[in-house]
C-alpha angles and dihedrals in degrees: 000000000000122000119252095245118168110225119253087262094056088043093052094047086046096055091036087052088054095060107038083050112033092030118015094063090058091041089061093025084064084047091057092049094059101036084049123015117223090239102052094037100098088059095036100052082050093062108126084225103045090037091052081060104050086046094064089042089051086047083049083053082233090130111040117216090257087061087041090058099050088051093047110026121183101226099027125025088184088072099146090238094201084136097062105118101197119187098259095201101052093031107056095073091063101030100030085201102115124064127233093249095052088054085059094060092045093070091047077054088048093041094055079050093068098025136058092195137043130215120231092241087045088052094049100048074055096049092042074049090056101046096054089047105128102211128200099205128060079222105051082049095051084045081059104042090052091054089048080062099050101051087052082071140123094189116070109245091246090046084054099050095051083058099051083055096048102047090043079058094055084041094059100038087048091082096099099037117123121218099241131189084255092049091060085038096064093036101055088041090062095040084062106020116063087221135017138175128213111203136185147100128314118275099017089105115276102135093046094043088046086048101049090044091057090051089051091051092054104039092047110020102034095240121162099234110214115187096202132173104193136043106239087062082065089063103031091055102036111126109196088199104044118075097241135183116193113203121204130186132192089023109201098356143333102246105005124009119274127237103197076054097053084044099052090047105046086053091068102016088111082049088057091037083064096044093054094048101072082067091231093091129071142180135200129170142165134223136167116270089246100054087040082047089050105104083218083071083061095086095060092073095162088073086045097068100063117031136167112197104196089194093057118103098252089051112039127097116294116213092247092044081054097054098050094057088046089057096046089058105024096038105193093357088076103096093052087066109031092096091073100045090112107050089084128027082219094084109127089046082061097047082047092049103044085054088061100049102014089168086090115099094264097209097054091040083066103044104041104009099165098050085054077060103055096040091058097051086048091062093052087053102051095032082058106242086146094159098059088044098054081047088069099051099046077064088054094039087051103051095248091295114102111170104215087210092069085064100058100023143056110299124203114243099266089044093059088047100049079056097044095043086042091054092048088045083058098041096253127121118272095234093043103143124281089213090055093055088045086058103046091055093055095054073059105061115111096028110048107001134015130205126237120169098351095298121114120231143153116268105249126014095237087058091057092045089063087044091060094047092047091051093041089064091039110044105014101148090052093046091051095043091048128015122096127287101247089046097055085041091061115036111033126080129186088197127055108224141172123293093003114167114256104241093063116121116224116218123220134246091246093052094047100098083041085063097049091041095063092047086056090045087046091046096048083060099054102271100126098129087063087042102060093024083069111129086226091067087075081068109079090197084062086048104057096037079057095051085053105045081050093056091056094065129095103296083229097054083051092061096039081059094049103048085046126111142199114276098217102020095034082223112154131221082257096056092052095053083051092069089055117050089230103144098186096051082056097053096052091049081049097041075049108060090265100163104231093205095044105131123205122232089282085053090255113162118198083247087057097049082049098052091046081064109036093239089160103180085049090055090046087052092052095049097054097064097056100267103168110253088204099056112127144199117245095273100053101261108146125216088243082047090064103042085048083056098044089047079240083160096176086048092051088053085053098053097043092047085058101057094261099167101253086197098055107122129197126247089284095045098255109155122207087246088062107047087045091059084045090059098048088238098153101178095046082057101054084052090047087047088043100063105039117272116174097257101206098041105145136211123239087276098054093256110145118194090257080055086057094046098045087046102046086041092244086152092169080055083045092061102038089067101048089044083069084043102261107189104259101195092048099132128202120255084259074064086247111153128210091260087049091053101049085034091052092050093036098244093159095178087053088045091057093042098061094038085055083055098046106253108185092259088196097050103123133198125251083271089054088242105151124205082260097056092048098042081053091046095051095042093242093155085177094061099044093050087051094053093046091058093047090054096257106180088267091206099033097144114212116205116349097359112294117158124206085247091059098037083058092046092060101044094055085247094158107170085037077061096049098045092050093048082045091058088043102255120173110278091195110038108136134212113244088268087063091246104140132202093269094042086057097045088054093043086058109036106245094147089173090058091045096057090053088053095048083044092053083052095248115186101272097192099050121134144205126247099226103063101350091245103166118214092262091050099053075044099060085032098062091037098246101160097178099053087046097061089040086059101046087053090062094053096263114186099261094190096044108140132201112241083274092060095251108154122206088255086056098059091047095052086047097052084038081234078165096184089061102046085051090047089047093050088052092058090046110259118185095260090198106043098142124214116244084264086057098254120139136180102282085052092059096035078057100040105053096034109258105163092174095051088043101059086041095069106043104041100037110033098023082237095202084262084195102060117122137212117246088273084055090255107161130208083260096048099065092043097062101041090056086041096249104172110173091043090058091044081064098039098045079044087056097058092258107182096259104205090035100149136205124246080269086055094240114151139205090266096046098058096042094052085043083059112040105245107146105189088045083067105039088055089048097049087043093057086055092264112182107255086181088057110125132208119219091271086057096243124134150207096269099044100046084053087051092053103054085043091238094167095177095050085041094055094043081061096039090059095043087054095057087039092059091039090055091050104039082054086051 
């Protein structure tokens, strides 16, 4: 069954529609509020002039009469008129209220007037429309940017919000999980694993293990958690730039595995395979042990790679583990029971069962669960609570899905039936009352079912399970007359057979033509995919009673069954018995007009579903009466292209032999020959080769099979192309050749192998990364080894200039370093930005790597381009103490400066990286190298603050505390202007020239009282500052502090006047 998806048109009038509606009105009507306040509108809309206006906009029929009235009413001009819609276009000119942009978005409001979809290129002049939006209000902003977001998403807002409910629901039920073995088992697999499968029985954990995981996922790794049920959500809603974890439940099928399921997942499943690729996306999913145990799952290979079996030694529940969870729900119950904790691997669903309906005898529910049960249901039964009893099975009747909704509205005619036949299976009247049953199941919620979304179900799958087996015993005629299809399909067998799980009804012999009788009847209405999905189809004694019984009916009715088809899937009667090599089967859909070559709604033709599972005489049937080998699936996938895939080799030779076109590619490009190499199927290849496959077809990214070899190490797959002549240099579209795939990924067989077949060992990629850069970036010693000897370009930069010396430079690579000086690589060779090896291991503190340059003699001096920072400065810079002192052994230019003048004790000063200063005035640094703008380390040091370095300077090296900047600006000066008090407090204690002014003649005084710091000024007035001291403009202290009406700084000077004036009269 498909999803329910909205295209991309209705999702973009959707999301348009949310913002003209929920956002756009409070936008303008912010706009109104400021243009015309709501308290002054009722005069201002009077006004002779404005109402002129809005009369020739009325006559215009710009404003309608409903608008009119709002604006005028009868009984209350003061109507608040918020709900007025103007034309903007035509009324702007006039009203001059509404914004360009704001006219804009009322035509997208006029346009989802007149449309119920949106184009892509309509949807992003609105969005360009959104983003230049000038809002009034913080709130009306955040409303946009949420909807900028939203529409930057994959998942459809109601989708997402869906999600958001559902995952607040696992957060709040996760209250009593234990973190299990297994737990830590599945967490750590999809932290390192792309996909990975937890499998067991039902009830053992999966689903709470899958869901806390997720959380988990989400809460410590930011992942975007995506609870998904069908394979093409997974690509709809894939983000390759969002870290994004997709959850399914349930996975193929609930009881027995699920074909349409198999089939809508092997259609994309090349499709997954890509997504998963780019490491961002994961998927996780869960299924029951017997449909993960179905060869049918095979096929599936990705959720066959990483697997977490909850029922293996190393992951089921320890007893520790199972007292715990008996503790957590029973509380102190739990020791009366934990003798029994290992008669079912159910456990935890019991402890969780009992919590819910602890009424129940707690020693015989666990030792025998399933016969409390019964018993109880018994009692139902004989004490005459029929109608509890009919409400259980409806649930049964109706697969575990009532829908409350059947018992209040309109119901369809079968419907109606399955209700009717169920009540006088119970002993109840047929037309006993809809609304009674609905009430009788809900007396039962909480004990026996449980409500989500609107839908009745019992509380726990392993307890309908049971359900489905009781009232299989009890009520079988009625179940097979009347359940629903899927449900008959997977729980009934006519033959008994091996490992069969216990809840499987067993149907008798007497019954037997009953049962057949109802697939045919469900087949003859379009259920075939229920029909030959039926778990008795894998019995070839069911198969052929069936063919018999078939072959009893109308002739007519025969070939009306041949010629259906499914009413969801289109797949015919012929197509099922594909998936079964029954040839018989196959002959009677043929003898009965069956079309070899009709496809079902994926493009799927009955020679197609043959060749996915190797059926080989099937394939030969169909051939023979003329099926089309070149018919494809929608999207493009051949049926040769699907036995290369599934390795099916005497398929392949049929095919072949019957003109199936070996060069037809799928929708991305990928050849059979191709996904054959992919899938290291050797033999397939050779056929493939054999028969003359273009051997250098390329995917839609530009990857040939040798490409795929080359990349997945099947070296054996690697020679045998190049033994038919593959092209060896063919390069992806990312310009990425066959050497720089298996050199990026260290395949060193593969390696040898091209170079003996003389790769090009120089080709480089679009980025001008060469086999050699990429073998040094990743650490592979071995490779790089290999290419050296094979005369690989030892300094071919790629981008900008990076050299493999430098790439392993930066990347800590140490014996990668060694190798390449060794084999006389350039120990200087410079990015384009001028930064050299030895510039980027000090950068990064790899004080190891720098030692080996300095040894190697690289140039210690060398500086960048781009600022001229030399290896000590980005040292001193990024505080990296060690590599400073490694390079003042080795004679570094102290005094180096950048192209602004900055020296490496500058930019010390300035990052107060105090142990370095103190390292770089030992080695006797020029403590006053100015900047170009005639900064130098003690101004910094002021200026930011820097009380250490600082002190440092002033009591320790005499730094001149007096020097000035080019504008005349002192150590003091700058300390009083940003307010720095306790940086004063040490210059004014070492003797700092205190009315030292700028080149403007502005003092210390001056700029603190400009700027209103009170102690500044205190200090300064205390250490006998000048308050008569001018500027050039002749203002001073005390008037700049009048002027800005600063009282308290006024006062400070006041008193020290009168101070002065006291004392100067003494």
């Amino acid at each position: 069954m498909a999803s329910s998806t909205l295209s991309q048109e209705e999702e973009n009038y959707v999301r348009m529609s949310l913002l003209l509606t929920g956002i756009s009105p409070r936008a303008v009507r912010v706009l109104f509020d400021k243009e015309f306040p709501p308290a002054s509108l009722s005069l201002t809309v009077n006004d002779k002039k404005v109402k002129q206006k809005l009369n020739d906009l009325s006559k215009k029929r710009v404003i309608n009469k409903v608008q009119w009235d709002l604006l005028f009413p009868i009984s209350e001009v003061k109507q608040d008129i918020k709900k007025i819609k103007l034309d903007h276009d035509k009324s702007k000119k006039d009203m001059k209220v509404l914004t360009f942009r704001q006219a804009n978005l009322k035509r997208s409001h006029n346009l989802l007037q007149h449309k119920q979809n949106v184009s892509n290129q309509q949807a992003k002049r609105f969005k360009k429309d959104v983003n230049r939006l000038e809002l009034d209000q913080i709130n009306v902003k955040v409303d946009v940017k949420k909807l900028k977001s939203t529409s930057e998403d994959p998942v459809p807002w109601n989708r997402r919000e869906q999600i958001s409910k559902q995952l607040d629901k696992w957060q709040k039920n996760s209250d009593n999980f234990v973190e299990t073995r297994a737990a830590k088992c599945v967490l750590k697999g999809i932290k390192e694993n792309s996909c990975l499968t937890i499998t067991a029985s039902s009830g053992v954990g999966k689903t709470s293990i899958l869901r806390h995981v997720a959380l988990k996922m989400k809460e410590k790794e930011g992942y975007d958690v995506l609870p998904v049920t069908y394979p093409n959500d997974i690509i709809q809603f894939n983000n390759p730039n969002q870290k994004t974890l997709f959850v399914i439940d349930n996975f193929c099928g609930t009881y027995s595995i699920n074909q349409s399921d198999i089939d809508n997942w092997e259609s994309v499943m090349e499709q997954i395979k890509m997504l998963i690729e780019n490491k961002l996306t994961k998927i996780i999913v869960a299924c029951r042990l017997q449909v993960y145990q179905d060869e049918k799952f095979e096929s599936l290979s990705i959720f066959r790679t990483s697997v977490c079996n909850l029922r293996t030694k190393d992951l089921c529940l320890s007893e520790t583990e199972k007292t715990t969870i008996a503790e957590i729900y029973l509380k102190t119950k739990a020791s009366e029971i934990i003798q029994y904790c290992n008669l079912y691997d159910f456990f935890p669903l019991l402890c969780k069962l009992y919590n819910e309906s602890p009424e129940v005898n707690i020693t015989e529910f666990f030792k025998n669960p399933f016969s409390v049960y019964e018993t109880e249901i018994n009692k139902l039964n004989k004490k005459g609570h029929y109608r509890k009893y009919c409400a259980m099975a409806l649930c049964v009747m109706f697969n575990n899905n009532l829908k409350e909704e059947m018992f209040s509205d309109e119901i369809n005619v079968e419907t109606r039936k399955i209700i009717k036949e169920t009540c006088e299976a119970c002993r109840l009247d047929r037309g006993t009352s809809r609304l009674v049953l609905l009430d009788e199941l809900n007396s039962l919620e909480h004990t026996f079912i449980k409500k989500e979304h609107g839908i009745i179900k019992t509380k726990h799958d392993k307890l309908f399970d049971f359900l489905a087996y009781y009232f299989g015993q009890k009520m079988i005629q009625c179940i097979i007359r009347n359940a629903y299809s899927v449900f008959i399909m997977q729980r009934f067998l006519l033959e008994r057979k091996d490992y069969m799980d216990q809840f499987i009804t067993i149907v008798p012999p007497k019954y037997h033509q009953m049962y057949m009788q109802r697939m045919i009847d469900d087949w003859s209405i379009g259920r075939l995919d229920c029909v030959f999905s039926n778990i008795n189809w894998e019995i070839q004694e069911f198969r052929h009673k069936f063919l018999c019984y078939l072959k009893k009916v109308e002739m007519s009715l025969q070939r009306q069954l041949a010629l259906k088809c499914d009413i969801n899937s289109k797949n015919t009667a012929l197509i099922g018995c594909c998936h079964y090599e029954y040839i018989l089967f196959i002959y009677w859909c043929i003898d009965h007009g069956g079309d070899v070559n009709l496809c079902n709604r994926t493009g799927g033709s009955p020679l197609l579903v043959a060749s996915v599972n190797g059926h080989t005489e099937t394939v030969k049937v169909l051939l023979d009466n003329k099926a089309d080998s070149n018919k494809c699936l929608n999207n493009e996938v051949s049926p040769l292209y699907v036995a290369c895939q599934n390795n099916h080799i005497e398929t392949v030779k049929l095919l072949l032999d019957n003109e199936a076109d070996i060069n037809k590619c799928r929708d991305n490009g990928t050849s059979p020959l191709y996904i054959a190499c992919q899938n290291i199927h050797t033999e397939i290849v050779k056929i493939l080769l054999d028969n003359k496959a273009d051997i250098n077809k390329c995917t839609d990214n530009g990857a040939s099979p040798l490409h795929i070899a080359c990349h997945n190490n099947h070296t054996e797959t690697v020679k045998i192309l190049l033994d038919n002549k593959a092209d060896i240099n063919k390069c992806m579209n990312d310009g990425a050749s066959p050497l720089h795939i298996a050199c990026q990924n260290n395949y060193t067989e593969t390696v040898k192998v091209l170079l003996d077949n003389k790769a090009d060992i120089n080709k480089c990629d679009d980025n001008g990364a060469s086999p050699l850069y990429i073998a040094c970036q990743n650490n592979h010693t071995e490779l790089v080894k290999i290419l050296l000897d094979n005369k690989a370009d030892i300094n071919k930069c790629m981008k900008y200039g990076v050299s493999p010396l430098l790439i392993a430079c930066q990347n800590i690579h140490t014996e990668i370093v060694k190798i390449l000086l060794d084999n006389k690589a350039d120990i200087n060779k410079c990015k384009d930005n001028g930064a050299s090896p030895l510039f980027i291991a000090c950068e990064n503190n790899h004080i190891e790597i720098v030692k080996v340059l300095l040894d190697n003699k690289a140039d210690i001096n060398t500086c960048t381009y781009d600022g001229g920072a030399s290896p000590l400065y980005i040292a001193c810079e990024k505080n990296h103490i060690e590599i400073v002192k490694v390079l003042l052994d080795n004679k570094a230019n102290i005094n180096k400066c950048t192209d602004n003048g900055a020296s490496p004790l500058y930019i010390a000063c300035e990052n107060t990286h105090i142990e370095i200063v103190k390292v770089l005035l030992d080695n006797k640094a020029d403590i006053n190298k100015c900047r170009d703008n005639g900064t130098f380390p003690l101004y910094i040091a002021c200026q930011n603050n820097h009380i250490e370095t600082v002190k440092l300077y002033l009591l320790d090296i005499k730094a001149d505390i007096n020097k000035c900047t080019d504008t005349g600006i002192s150590p003091l000066y700058i300390a009083c202007q940003n307010n720095h008090l306790e940086i004063v407090k040490i210059l004014l204690d070492n003797k700092a020239i205190i009315n030292k002014c700028t080149d403007t003649g502005t003092s210390p005084l001056y700029i603190a009282c400009q700027n209103n710091h009170l102690e500044i000024v205190k200090i300064l007035l205390d250490n006998k500052a000048d308050i008569y001291k001018f500027t050039n403009n002749g203002i001073s202290p005390k008037q700049i502090a009048s002027d800005k009406e600063y009282s308290d700084i006024l006062a400070v000077i006041n008193e020290y006047s009168r101070e002065e004036v006291i004392f100067q009269r003494k």
